[in-house]
N, C-alpha and C positions, 0 to 999 in steps of 0.2 A: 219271189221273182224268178221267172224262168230263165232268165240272161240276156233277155234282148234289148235291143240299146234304141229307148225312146229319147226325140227330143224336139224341139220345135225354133226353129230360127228364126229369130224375128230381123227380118231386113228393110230400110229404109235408102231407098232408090232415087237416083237423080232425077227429078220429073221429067229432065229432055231428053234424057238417056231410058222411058219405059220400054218402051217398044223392042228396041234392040238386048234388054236387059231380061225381057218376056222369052223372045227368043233361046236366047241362047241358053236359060234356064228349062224350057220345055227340051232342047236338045238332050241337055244334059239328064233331066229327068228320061226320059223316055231310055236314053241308051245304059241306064242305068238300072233301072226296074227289067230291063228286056235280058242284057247279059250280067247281071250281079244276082246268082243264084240268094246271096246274103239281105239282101237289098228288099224286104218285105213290103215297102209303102213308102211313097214318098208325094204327098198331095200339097199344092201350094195355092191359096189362095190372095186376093188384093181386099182390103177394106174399100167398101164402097165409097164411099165421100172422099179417102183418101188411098187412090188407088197405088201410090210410088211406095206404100206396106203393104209389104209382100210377108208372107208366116206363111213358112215350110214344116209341116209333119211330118218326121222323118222315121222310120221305125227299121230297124236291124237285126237279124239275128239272132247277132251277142256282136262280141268287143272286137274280135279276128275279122267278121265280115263291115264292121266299119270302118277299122284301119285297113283293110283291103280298098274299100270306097274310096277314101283319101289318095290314093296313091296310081286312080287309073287316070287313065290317060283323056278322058271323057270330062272326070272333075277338073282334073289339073289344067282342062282350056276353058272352062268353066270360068274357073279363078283367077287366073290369068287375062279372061276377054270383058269378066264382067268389072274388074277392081277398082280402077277410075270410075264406076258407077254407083256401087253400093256403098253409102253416103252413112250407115249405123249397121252393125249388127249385134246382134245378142241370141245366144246359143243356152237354151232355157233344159237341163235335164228333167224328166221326165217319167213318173210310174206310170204302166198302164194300169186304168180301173175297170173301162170296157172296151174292148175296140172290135166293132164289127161292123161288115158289107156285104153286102149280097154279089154273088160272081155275075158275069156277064150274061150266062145262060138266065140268069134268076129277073133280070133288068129286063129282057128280052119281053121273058114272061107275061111280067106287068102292062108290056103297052106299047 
């Protein structure tokens, strides 16, 4: 293992509370990936039939740039605005076996 800290969150969301829970999760994502040098991937999707499950892919570094994660100022309103909303979670660790994407120029490419 090279040191970087995989994991996958599985959250279960107040159905009335989606929207606003969508929100403030893309914020947090976005300001995260743009200024956490550490912060490799973080993609989240909803189950179709059941969209208030939300599973975050979350990929790290190592251990230093997650505990850095934890403690900025971006998560910490995160967890603070979404917590009356997020109804389950479960924080699954994680090996990677393969993980690839094609960059932006590569997307372009295609079409």
């Amino acid at each position: 293992m090279d040191g970087r800290i995989v994991r996958i969150a599985e959250l279960d969301i107040d159905p009335a509370q989606l929207a606003a829970y969508r929100r403030l999760l893309a914020e947090e994502i976005e300001a995260s990936v743009d200024n956490e040098p550490g912060v490799l991937m973080l993609h989240a999707v909803s189950e179709k039939e059941r969209p208030e499950r939300i599973r975050i892919l979350e990929v790290y570094a190592n251990r230093d740039a997650y505990d850095a994660h934890l403690q900025t100022p971006h998560f910490l309103k995160y967890k603070a605005g979404t917590a009356d909303m997020v109804k389950g979670l479960k924080l699954v660790d994680a090996d990677p076996v393969m993980m690839r994407g094609k960059t932006l120029d590569q997307r372009h490419e295609l079409g």
